[in-house]
Structures are given as structure tokens and as C-alpha cells.
N, C-alpha and C positions, 0 to 999 in steps of 0.2 A: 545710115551712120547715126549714132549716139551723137550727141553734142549735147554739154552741158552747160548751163548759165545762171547767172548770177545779177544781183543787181546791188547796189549801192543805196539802204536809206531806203526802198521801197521801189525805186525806180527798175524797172523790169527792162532787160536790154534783149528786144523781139526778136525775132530771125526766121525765116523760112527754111526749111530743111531745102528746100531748092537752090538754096546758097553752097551747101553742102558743098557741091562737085567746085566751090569754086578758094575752099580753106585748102587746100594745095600747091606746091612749086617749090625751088630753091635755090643755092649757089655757092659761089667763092668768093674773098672778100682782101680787104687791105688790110688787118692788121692779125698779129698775131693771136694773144692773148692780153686782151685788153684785164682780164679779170687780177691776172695771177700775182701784179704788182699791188693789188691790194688784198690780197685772200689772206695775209696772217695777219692782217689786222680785226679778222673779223673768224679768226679761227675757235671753232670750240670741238674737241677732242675728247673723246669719254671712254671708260672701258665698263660695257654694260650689258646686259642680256633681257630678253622677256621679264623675269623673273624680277627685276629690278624697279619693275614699274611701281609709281606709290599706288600703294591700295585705294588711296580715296579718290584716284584717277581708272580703275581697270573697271567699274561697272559697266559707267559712259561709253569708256570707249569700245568694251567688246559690245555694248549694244546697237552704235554706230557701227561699226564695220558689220556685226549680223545681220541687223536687221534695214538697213540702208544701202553698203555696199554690195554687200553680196547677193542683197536680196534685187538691187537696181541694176547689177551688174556693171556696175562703174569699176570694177578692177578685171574684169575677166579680157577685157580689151590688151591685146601684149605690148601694148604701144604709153601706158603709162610711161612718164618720165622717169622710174627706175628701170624701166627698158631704155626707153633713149641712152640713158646715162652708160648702162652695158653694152649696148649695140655700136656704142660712141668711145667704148674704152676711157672712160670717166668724160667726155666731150659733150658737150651740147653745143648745136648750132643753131641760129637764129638768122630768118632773113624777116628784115622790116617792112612792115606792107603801109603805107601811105596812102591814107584814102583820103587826103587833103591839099589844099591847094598851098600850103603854108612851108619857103620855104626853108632848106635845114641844112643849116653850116657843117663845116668838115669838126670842130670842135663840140657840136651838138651831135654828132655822128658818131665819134668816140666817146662822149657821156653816156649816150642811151647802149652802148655794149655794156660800159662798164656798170651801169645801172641793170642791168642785166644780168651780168654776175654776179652783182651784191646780191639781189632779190632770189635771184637760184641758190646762192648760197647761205642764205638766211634761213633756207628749209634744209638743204643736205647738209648742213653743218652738223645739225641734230643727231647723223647718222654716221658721222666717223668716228672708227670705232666699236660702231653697235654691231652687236651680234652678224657676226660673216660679213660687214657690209665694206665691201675690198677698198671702196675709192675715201680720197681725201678732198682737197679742195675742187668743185669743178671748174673746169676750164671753157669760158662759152664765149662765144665768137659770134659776130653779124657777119655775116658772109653772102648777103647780096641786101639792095632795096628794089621794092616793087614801088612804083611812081606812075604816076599817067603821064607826067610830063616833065623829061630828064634833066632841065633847065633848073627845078626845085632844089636838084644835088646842089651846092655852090664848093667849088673848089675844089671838083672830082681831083680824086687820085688815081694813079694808073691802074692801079691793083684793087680800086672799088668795082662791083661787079652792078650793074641798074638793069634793070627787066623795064618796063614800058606796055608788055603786053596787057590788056585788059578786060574787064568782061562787065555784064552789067548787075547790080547789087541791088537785089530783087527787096531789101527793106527800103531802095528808094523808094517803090513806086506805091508801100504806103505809107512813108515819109518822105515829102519832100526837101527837107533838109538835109538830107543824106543825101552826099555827093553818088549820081547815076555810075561814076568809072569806079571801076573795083579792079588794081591792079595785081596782078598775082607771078608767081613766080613759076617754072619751068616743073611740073608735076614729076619728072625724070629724077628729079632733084630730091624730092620728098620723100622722107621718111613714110608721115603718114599715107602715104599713094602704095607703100612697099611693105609695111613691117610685117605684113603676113607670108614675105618670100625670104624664109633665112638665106637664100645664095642669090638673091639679087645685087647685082654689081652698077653703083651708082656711077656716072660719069664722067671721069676725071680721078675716083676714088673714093672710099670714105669721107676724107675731109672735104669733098665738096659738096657733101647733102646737108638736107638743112632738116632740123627735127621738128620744129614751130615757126608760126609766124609772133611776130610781136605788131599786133595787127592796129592801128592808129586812125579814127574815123572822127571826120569833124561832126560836131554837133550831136557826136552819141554821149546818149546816157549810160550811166552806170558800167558797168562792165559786161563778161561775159569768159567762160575760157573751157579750154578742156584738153585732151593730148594733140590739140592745134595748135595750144598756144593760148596769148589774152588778146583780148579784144579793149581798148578803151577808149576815148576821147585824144586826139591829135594832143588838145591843151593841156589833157592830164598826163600826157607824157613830158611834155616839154616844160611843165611848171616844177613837176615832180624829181627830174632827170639824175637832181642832184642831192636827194632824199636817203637816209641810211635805209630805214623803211619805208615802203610806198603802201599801204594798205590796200587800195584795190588789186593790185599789182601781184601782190604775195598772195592776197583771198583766191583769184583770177590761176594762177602759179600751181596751189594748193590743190584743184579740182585736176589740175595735169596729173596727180598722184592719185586723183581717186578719189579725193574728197567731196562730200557732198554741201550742198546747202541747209541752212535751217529756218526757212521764213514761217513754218506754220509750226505751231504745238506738236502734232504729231510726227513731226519731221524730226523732233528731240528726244533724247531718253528720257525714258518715263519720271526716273528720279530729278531732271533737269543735270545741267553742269553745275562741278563742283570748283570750275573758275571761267573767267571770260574764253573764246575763242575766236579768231580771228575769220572762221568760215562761217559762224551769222553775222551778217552781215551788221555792220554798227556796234559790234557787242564789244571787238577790241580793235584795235588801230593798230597792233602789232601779234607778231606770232607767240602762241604762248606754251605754257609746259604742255596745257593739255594735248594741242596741236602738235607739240612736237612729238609726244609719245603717242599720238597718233599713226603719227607719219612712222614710226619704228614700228608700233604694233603692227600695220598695215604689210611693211617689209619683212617680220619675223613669219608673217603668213605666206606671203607671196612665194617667197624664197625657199619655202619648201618644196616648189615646184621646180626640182634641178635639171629639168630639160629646157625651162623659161630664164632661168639663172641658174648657166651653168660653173661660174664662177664661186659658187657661194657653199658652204659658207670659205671666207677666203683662208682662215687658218688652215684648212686641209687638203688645198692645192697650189703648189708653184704658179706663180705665173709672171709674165714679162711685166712687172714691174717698172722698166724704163718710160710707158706710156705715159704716165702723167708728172715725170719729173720733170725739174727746172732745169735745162742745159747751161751749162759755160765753158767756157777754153780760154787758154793761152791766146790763142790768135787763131783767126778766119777769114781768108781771103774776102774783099769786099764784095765779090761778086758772087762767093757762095755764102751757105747757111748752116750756122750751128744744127737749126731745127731738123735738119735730115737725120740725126742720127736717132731720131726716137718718134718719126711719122709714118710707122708703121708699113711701110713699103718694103715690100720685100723685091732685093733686085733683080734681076736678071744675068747680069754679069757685072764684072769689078767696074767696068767703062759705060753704066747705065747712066744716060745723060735726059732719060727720060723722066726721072723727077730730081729735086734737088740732091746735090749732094754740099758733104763739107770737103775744105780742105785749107791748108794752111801755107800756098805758094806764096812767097818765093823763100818762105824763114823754112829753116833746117836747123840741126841739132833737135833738142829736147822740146816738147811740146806735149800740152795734156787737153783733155775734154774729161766732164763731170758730167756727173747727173747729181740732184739734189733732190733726193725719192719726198714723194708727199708723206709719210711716213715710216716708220722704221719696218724695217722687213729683215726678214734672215735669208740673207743670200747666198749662196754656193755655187751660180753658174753662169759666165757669159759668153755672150756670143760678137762676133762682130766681122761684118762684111767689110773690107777695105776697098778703098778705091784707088783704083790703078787707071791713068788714061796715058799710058805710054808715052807721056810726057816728061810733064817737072813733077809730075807726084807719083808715089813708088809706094809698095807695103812696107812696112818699117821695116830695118834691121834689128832689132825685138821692142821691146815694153812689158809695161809692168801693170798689175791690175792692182788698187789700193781700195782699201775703205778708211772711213772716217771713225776715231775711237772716241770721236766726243771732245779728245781735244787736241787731236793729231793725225796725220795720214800714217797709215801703218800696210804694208805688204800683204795680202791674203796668203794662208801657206798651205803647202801641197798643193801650189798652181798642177794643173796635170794639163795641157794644148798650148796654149797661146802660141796656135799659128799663125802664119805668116800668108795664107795661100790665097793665089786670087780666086774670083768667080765664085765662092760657097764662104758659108759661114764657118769660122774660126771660133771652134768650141775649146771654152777654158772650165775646168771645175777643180775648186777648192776646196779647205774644208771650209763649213759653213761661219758666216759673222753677221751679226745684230748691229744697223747702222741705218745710216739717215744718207750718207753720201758714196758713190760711188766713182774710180776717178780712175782712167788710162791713160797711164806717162810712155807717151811713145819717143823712140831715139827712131831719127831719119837715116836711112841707105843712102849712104853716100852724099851726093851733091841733091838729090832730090829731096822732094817735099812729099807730106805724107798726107792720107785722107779718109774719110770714112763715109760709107752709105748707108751702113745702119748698125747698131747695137744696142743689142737687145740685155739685160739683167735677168735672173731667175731670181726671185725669191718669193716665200710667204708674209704674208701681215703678221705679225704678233699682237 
């Protein structure tokens, strides 16, 4: 296994490749989307191509990706984080590895997700937008912690998932300031244990694999990171937590795409850079232009390969679109979940109680669900599985399919299905409309209430 590192300021962060077998595991976790209440504060959106790069940036960097990546084969791996991010349907998930004895509140438990999606999203931001690249904000989730000692959690929630198992972490023995237990998570679980099996089916589902560790060690130096994840200091996590930028963090982030290091002369273009970059180390404290058009030139390349990214580019295939919207409704019974209608589970039948569904018992009459698409798309098709449990909830007595015109709901026209039927999906298509929101206003059957287990949107990116 490749593994790649980094260090901070000179400091080299060691590792034995006999570690290797042990950057593996994963899980499920207690919240939803810690990132997504903050992602339009931090949104930047572009319409741009190859061709757009500034000149005084393209020497550099086609000399880095030739002569560095390509040539180090730091991108031929398919487990880059623009693979997580497609493999995840714009998702990344995070479980936290605790190599420390210090320990961490339920309020510092939800900072470090949400520090986590700043930091992820401080790099794909650069990329909505660009050239085919389909996704908008990501959506990243801690979805288990590894711990040696499950006491550290303070204040578990029922829905936090803690591992315990552990192994021994071979730079103790020649450090001994590094703690001997090295906890890790469930390798079943792991992306990187799998990404070379496109039909491997993780346990529990998609959403319970974990693509990185956000790996936390006391008394390590400097950093380290690669399509594992980053590696830093227990305190550099917990001083930093609440940082717009983290600088080893993003540096650490940045090698998950590919990126290389620059500590010797010959490790740079021969002309040098034409501004700071935040992957030699000390040169910038934050991400910068050239970095970013890195990180796109990097993808303009990649992306040619449409068996690795078959998504792309995304202007010229439909696709369920519903994956990385925002949900809301009318009302949802307190015991089920809006989040069913767009977690990708495809059901079984209308009474499938084997993942969540929604529903809106015991209110009847009129009632709606949204999606609020991460950006605009032209849409022409949905679909949607109802839920029926031969109860108090029933498939409508019809509804209606709207979009958003910017300053008004308005009716799609030439609906052609909006079935009714249980057990399969209920295919509607329109003609097509350019829109940010998608919304079905459903009328209840009778005395019953009405429900849904999944729907799905067709559209392209614009």
C-alpha cells in the first residue's frame, strides 16, 4: 500500500508500512448532516472549464501533475477522494480514530464532524461547477469513533456507534510517546479495504461505510494523510475544532486528491510557483488559486476516464439528482424520518420496514415534501415509491408534482403517471424545467394518512 505524508515546518511524521494493515474499519453514527447547516456560508459556485485556467498558473501545474503525479502514481489509485465522493453519491464519511487518552464531549463530537465538512469543503468548493463535476456541497458525516477505552465518549448518544477493538501501533516501539493501543474500526466497513470491488455490498448499506479515518494521536508530530484519511496530533484537533481553515488539516485533505508534497527543490517546478501553495508545507496557511486549479486540473484529467467516473461529465447524463438535496415537509410523524425519501434505498415492497421510511400519521388532507437540489438542474422525471402498511397510511388519492420558478411554486405540465400503485415505483414525466426546488403536494385517501419510502428526481446539471 502507497501511503503518503507530510510534515509541518520540517517535522517528518514516521510510520512503518507494517501499520498499513491497521488504516482500516468503519461505521454508523448519530447525526445526520452536521455539515449542510453551514455549507452556504461557505458556498463558491463557478461556471468554468480547462481552458479557463490563468496562464501564469498552467506551467506549474501541468508540471506537477506530469511529472510528480503521474509519474509517483498518486492518482492512479481509484480510491482518491473524488472517487469517495462518487462512490458516496456526493457523501463522505468519517469514523474518528482516538489514539489518546483525553477525553471528548458530546459538543466536541459534533464540532470535529462539522470541522470536517468545512475542511472537505474548503477543497470541493473550488469544483462546483467545473467542468462535468455533478456534486455541490458535500455532505460528511462521523459515523463511528475508535477509542481504547469507551469511557472517553462522555455523554454517548444512542445512535453513536464506539469500536474498542485495537491493535498495537508499530511507531510506538520506536517512539515511546506514542500511545502502544491503536484503535481501529470494523475493516467490513471500509471503503479503503473494498474500492477495488465495484459490487461489494457494505453492511447495513452504503451509508454505513466509512471512506477515512480522521486519525487523532497524542504527541505526534506534524501530520501525515493519504486516501486514509489525516493523521495529526489529538491537541491539534481539539485546539483547531473551531477554525474556518486548519492548515495541516486541508494540507493533510489535499494528498487524499493526489496531491503531492514539496520539501526538496526538485520536488518543484523547475520555474518555481507563481503564488504560495498550501501543499509545501509552511509556504501558505490557507488554500490558494493555485491549489485550487490544481485540484480541477487534476479532475479535468481524471475524468476522462468514464468507466472510473461514470457520472461525468454531468451535463450529458440524467441523473437522480434527489441524492444530495435538503429535505422538508409539512409534517412527519415523530417516529419516522423525512431522510427516507432520498437515502438511496431502493424498497422491497410498499410495507418495507426494513429501513426508514416517512410518513405523516395521524394528519390527513393536504400535505407536501421538498427537496432543495444543491443546484439547479433541468428536470423532466420523477419517481416515487409510496408507503402503504395497511394501516393509518394509504397511497394518496392523487397529488401534484411542482417546481420552484424562483419566486413561486408552479405545476410541471404534461405530467404523463403520477401513479398511485403500491410495491414499484410510480414514474411521472413532464416537460422539462430549470429549478433549484422540487415539491409533491399530496391529498390523503380518505381518513388515512399518507407516506413515502423513496423518491427519486431525474435531472441534468446546467
Amino acid at each position: 500500500m502507497k501511503i503518503m505524508f507530510s510534515r509541518q515546518k520540517c517535522t517528518l511524521a514516521v510510520m512503518s508500512l507494517a501499520l498499513s494493515a491497521t488504516l482500516l474499519g468503519g461505521s454508523s453514527a448519530w447525526s445526520g448532516d452536521a455539515y449542510a447547516a453551514e455549507s452556504a456560508e461557505s458556498g463558491v459556485s463557478i461556471t468554468a472549464v480547462l481552458s479557463d485556467m490563468p496562464s501564469e498558473l498552467r506551467s506549474s501545474i501541468e508540471w506537477v501533475y506530469t511529472n510528480r503525479m503521474i509519474k509517483e502514481g498518486s492518482v492512479n489509485r481509484k480510491n482518491l477522494i473524488y472517487d469517495q465522493i462518487f462512490a458516496g453519491q456526493g457523501t463522505i464519511n468519517y469514523v474518528v480514530r482516538w489514539q489518546s487518552t483525553k477525553n471528548v464531549t458530546l459538543q466536541q463530537r459534533k464540532d470535529i464532524e462539522k470541522m470536517l465538512g468545512r475542511q472537505m469543503n474548503n477543497w470541493t468548493k473550488h469544483l462546483k461547477g467545473y467542468d462535468g463535476w455533478p456534486y455541490g456541497d458535500i455532505a460528511v458525516k462521523v459515523v463511528g469513533w475508535a477509542v481504547a477505552n469507551p469511557a472517553q465518549i462522555l455523554d454517548k448518544q444512542s445512535d453513536e456507534i464506539i469500536y474498542t477493538t485495537t491493535t498495537v501501533d508499530e511507531l510506538s516501539k520506536s517512539d515511546p510517546k506514542i500511545p502502544a493501543a491503536l484503535p481501529y474500526a470494523p475493516n467490513a466497513l471500509s471503503r479503503f479495504e473494498h474500492f477495488t470491488n465495484p459490487n461489494y455490498a457494505y453492511p447495513g448499506g452504503l451509508d454505513k461505510r466509512f471512506d477515512m479515518y480522521l486519525w487523532g494521536t497524542s504527541n505526534f508530530g506534524g501530520g501525515a494523510g493519504g486516501d486514509w484519511g489525516q493523521r495529526v496530533s489529538d491537541d491539534y484537533i481539539l485546539r483547531t475544532v473551531n477554525n474556518t481553515e486548519i492548515e495541516i488539516t486541508e494540507h493533510e485533505i489535499g494528498h487524499g486528491f493526489g496531491m503531492p508534497d514539496f520539501y526538496e527543490v526538485p520536488d518543484r517546478p523547475p520555474g518555481g510557483f507563481p503564488m504560495p501553495t498550501i501543499m509545501w508545507a509552511g509556504n501558505s496557511s490557507t488554500i490558494t488559486n493555485w491549489d485550487a486549479w490544481l485540484l480541477r486540473y487534476t479532475w479535468s484529467q481524471l475524468k476522462k476516464d468514464t468507466a472510473r467516473f461514470p457520472l461525468a461529465p454531468a451535463t450529458s447524463q440524467p441523473v437522480n439528482v434527489a441524492a444530495n438535496a435538503k429535505v422538508t415537509t409539512s409534517y412527519v410523524s415523530p417516529w419516522e424520518t423525512i431522510a427516507a425519501l432520498n437515502d438511496g434505498l431502493d424498497p422491497a415492497h410498499s410495507n418495507d420496514r426494513t429501513q426508514a421510511v416517512y410518513g405523516n400519521w395521524p394528519e390527513i388532507g393536504t400535505h407536501w415534501v421538498q427537496y432543495d437540489l444543491d443546484r439547479t438542474y433541468t428536470v423532466s422525471q420523477t419517481d416515487v415509491y409510496w408507503f402503504k402498511d395497511n394501516g393509518g397510511i394509504d397511497v394518496p388519492r392523487s397529488y401534484k408534482i411542482q417546481y420552484w420558478d424562483g419566486k413561486t411554486w408552479r405545476d410541471v405540465k404534461n405530467a404523463k403517471g403520477r401513479g398511485t400503485r403500491a410495491d414499484t415505483y410510480n414514474t411521472t414525466t413532464f416537460d422539462p424545467v430549470s429549478t433549484t426546488k422540487m415539491r409533491l403536494q399530496m391529498v390523503s385517501n380518505d381518513a388515512a394518512s399518507t407516506g413515502i419510502l423513496e423518491w427519486k428526481v431525474t435531472g441534468i446539471a446546467l
